[in-house]
N, C-alpha and C positions, 0 to 999 in steps of 0.2 A: 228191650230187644234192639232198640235203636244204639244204645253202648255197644253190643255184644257186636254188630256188626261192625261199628269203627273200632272195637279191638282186632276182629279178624281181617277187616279191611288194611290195619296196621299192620298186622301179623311180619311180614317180608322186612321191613325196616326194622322191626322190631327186632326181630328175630339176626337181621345182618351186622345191628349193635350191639348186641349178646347185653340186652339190658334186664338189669337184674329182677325183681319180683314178678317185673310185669310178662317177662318173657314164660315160665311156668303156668302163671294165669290165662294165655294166650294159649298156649298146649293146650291146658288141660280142656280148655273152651273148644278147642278143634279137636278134640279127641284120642290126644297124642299124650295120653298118659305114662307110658312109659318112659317120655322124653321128659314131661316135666318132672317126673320125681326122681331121673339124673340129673336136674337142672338145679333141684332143691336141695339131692345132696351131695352136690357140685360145692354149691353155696354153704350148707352147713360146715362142710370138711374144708373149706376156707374159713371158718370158725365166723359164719357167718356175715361175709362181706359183703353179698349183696343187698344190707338194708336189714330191714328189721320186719320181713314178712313172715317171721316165726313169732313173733308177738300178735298176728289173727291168723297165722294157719288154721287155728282150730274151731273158727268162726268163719273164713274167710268163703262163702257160699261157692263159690270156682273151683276151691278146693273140696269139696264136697264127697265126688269121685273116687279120689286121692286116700280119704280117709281110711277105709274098709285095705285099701293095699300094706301089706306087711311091710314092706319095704317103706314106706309111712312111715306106720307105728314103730318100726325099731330105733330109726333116724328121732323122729317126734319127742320117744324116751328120753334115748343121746341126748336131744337138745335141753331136755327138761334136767337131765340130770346134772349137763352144764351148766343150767343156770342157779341149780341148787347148790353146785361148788362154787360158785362165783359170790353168792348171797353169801354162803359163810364165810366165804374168804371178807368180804365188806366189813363181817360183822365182827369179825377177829379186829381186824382193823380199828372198828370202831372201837372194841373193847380194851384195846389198847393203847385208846388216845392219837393212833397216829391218822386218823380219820375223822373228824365231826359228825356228830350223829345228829343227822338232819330229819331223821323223821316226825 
């Protein structure tokens, strides 16, 4: 509990440096769900510039709320299906020498 309040005791600063992950997490924590999931797909349709809060979206307990909203899950998809064309893109890559296959 004692997090939850220094995120929302941040909340103002937070929110006046338009900082990335943590700002949605701070919504959603204050109840301002439909501002975080503009704020998320703010971020995604910048092809995910604020960080890499889409690798525990789906884990991320703050994000909890969030999940069940449509507008979520269609973004969530998008994202998945980004990273599904990025994977093969790798793997073309790989398959063709012009990338080291590091796994």
């Amino acid at each position: 509990m004692r997090y939850i309040g220094h995120l929302l005791h941040e909340r103002e600063i937070v929110l006046a440096l338009n900082i990335g992950p943590r700002q949605p997490t701070i919504q959603t924590l204050s109840g301002e769900k439909p501002e975080a999931i503009k704020e998320l797909q703010r971020s995604a349709a910048d092809h995910l510039a604020s960080g890499n809060w889409w690798y525990y979206a789906e884990l991320e307990p703050s994000f909890a709320p969030l999940r069940k909203d449509a507008r979520f899950q269609t973004m969530f998809a998008a994202i998945r299906q980004h990273a599904a064309a990025e994977r093969a893109a790798v793997d073309r890559l790989r398959s063709s020498g012009d990338v080291p296959d590091r796994r």
